[in-house]
N, C-alpha and C positions, 0 to 999 in steps of 0.2 A: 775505507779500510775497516775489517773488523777488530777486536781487542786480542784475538791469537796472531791473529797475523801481528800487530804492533810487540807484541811478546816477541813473536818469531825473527823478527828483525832486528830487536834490540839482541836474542840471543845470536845471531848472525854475526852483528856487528863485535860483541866479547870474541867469538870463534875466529873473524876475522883481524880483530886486533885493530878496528877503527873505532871502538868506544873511547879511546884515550882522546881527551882535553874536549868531549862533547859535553851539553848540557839536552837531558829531556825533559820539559815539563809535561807533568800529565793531567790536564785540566777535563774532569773531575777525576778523580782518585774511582769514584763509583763506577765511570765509564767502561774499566777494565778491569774492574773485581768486584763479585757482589763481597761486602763490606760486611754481612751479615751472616758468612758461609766462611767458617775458618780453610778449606781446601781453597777455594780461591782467592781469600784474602794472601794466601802461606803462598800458593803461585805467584802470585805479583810481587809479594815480598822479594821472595828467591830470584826471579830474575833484574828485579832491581839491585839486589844484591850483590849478584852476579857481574851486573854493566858495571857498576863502579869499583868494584876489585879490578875490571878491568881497564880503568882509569876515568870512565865517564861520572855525570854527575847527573842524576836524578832529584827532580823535583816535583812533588806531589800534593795536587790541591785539592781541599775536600768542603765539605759543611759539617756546620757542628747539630744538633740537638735542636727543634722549633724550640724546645722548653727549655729555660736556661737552668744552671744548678738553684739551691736553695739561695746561693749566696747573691744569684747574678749574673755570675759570668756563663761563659759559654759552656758545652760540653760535649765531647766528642762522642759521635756514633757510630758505632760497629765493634766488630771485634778487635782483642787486643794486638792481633797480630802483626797491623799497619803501625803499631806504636812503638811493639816490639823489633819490629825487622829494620824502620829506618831510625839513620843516626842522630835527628834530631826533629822534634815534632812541635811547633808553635801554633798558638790559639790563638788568636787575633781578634780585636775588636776595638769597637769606635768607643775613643776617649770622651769625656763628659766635662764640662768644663766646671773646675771646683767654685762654689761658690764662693761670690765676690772677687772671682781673676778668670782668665783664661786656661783653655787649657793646654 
């Protein structure tokens, strides 16, 4: 399956009114939007948007930055549009164990 057509089904499903009490992961986020192209980032936004107004639940998995910030931690790549459209956006990463305990 291509990434319009997984578009085209998710919008399907809102029109038909069986997005309610689904869940979509979409493992990578990159696979269905270049991340780097506000027009396709803002497409996948909007019909993700869309499925869950109309009761479903979207989940979106991505990569952060080979380079980490100055500080450390991770940092997300692409535009800001994936951060703006969903409602809540986690960076994640592998805990370090504090010296002299666990972590």
């Amino acid at each position: 399956m291509r990434a319009n057509q997984f578009l085209d089904l998710m919008l399907q499903a809102v029109a038909n009114d069986t997005a309610r009490g689904t869940v979509v992961i979409i493992d990578t986020v990159k696979k269905f939007a270049n991340l780097m192209d506000k027009n396709s980032s803002s497409t996948l936004g909007d019909v993700c948007r869309q499925y869950v107004l109309a009761g479903g639940t979207v989940v979106g998995l991505g990569h952060t930055r080979k380079n980490p910030k100055a500080d450390g931690t991770p940092q997300y790549q692409g535009t800001t549009d994936i951060l703006e459209d969903f409602d809540a956006v986690y960076i994640a990463q592998v805990m370090k164990p504090k010296a002299g305990g666990e972590a």
